[in-house]
C-alpha positions as CSV (number, residue, x, y, z in Angstrom):
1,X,0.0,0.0,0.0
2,X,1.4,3.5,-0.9
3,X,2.1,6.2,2.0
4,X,0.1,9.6,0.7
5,X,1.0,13.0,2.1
6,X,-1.7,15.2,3.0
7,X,-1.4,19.4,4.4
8,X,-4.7,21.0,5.1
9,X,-4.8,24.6,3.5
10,X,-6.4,25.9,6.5
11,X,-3.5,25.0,8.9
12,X,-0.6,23.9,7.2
13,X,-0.8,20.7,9.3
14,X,0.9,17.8,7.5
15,X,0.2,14.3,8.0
16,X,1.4,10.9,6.4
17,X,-1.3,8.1,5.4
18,X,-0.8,4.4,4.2
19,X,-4.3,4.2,2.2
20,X,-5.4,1.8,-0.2
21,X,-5.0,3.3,-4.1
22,X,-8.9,2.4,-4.1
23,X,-9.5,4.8,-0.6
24,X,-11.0,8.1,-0.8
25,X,-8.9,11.1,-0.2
26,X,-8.5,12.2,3.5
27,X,-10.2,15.5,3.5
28,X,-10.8,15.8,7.5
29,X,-8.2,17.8,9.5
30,X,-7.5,16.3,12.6
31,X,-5.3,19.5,14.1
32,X,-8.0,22.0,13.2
33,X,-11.3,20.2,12.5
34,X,-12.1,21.8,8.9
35,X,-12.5,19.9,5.6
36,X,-9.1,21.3,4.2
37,X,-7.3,18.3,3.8
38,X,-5.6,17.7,0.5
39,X,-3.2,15.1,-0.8
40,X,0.1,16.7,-2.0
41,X,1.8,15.3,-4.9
42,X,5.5,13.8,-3.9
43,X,8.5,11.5,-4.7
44,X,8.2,7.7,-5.1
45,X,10.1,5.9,-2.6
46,X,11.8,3.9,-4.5
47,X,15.4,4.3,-5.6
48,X,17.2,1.1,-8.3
49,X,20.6,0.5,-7.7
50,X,23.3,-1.7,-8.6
51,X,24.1,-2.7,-12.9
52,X,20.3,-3.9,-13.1
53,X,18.3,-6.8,-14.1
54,X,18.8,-5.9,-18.0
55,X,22.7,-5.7,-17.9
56,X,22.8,-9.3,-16.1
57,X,20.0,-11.1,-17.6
58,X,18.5,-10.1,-21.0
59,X,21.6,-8.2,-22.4
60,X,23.1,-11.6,-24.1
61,X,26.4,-13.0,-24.1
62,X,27.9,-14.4,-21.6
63,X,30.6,-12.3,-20.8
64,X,28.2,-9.1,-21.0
65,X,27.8,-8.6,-17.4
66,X,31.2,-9.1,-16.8
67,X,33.7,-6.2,-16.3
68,X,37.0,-6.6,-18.4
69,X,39.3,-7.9,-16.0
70,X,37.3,-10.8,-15.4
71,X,36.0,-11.5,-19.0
72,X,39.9,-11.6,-19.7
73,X,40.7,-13.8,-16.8
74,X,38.0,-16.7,-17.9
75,X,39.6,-16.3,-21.8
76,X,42.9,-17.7,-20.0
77,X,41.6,-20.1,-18.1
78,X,39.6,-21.6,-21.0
79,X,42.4,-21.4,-23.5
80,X,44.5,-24.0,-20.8
């Protein structure tokens, strides 16, 4: 479930909500009691690190994902 930030207009309270995507929008502020709540648009939380799923599994070849130094260290050792 996705964590929504909400700030009421009235206030300037802010609060964090784990919701549902298929909840209605809190729209009830709970510091001052109006119907000023509104969800405020923000960064995912997310962040992909690392060479990645494409560089070390659908690329092709089999010395692809490699770096250099080892690439050239499995040509010697095959070549024996």
């Amino acid at each position: 479930m996705p964590i929504y930030a909400y700030k009421c207009s009235n206030c300037g309270y802010t609060k964090d909500a784990l919701q549902k995507m298929s909840d209605d929008p809190l729209t009830h502020c709970p510091h001052c009691g109006k119907e000023t709540l509104v969800k405020q648009l923000s960064a995912p939380g997310f962040e992909l690190k690392g060479k990645g799923w494409y560089a070390t599994d659908f690329k092709g070849g089999s010395s692809a994902a490699l770096p250099a130094s080892h690439a050239n260290e499995n040509k010697s050792s095959e070549s024996k």
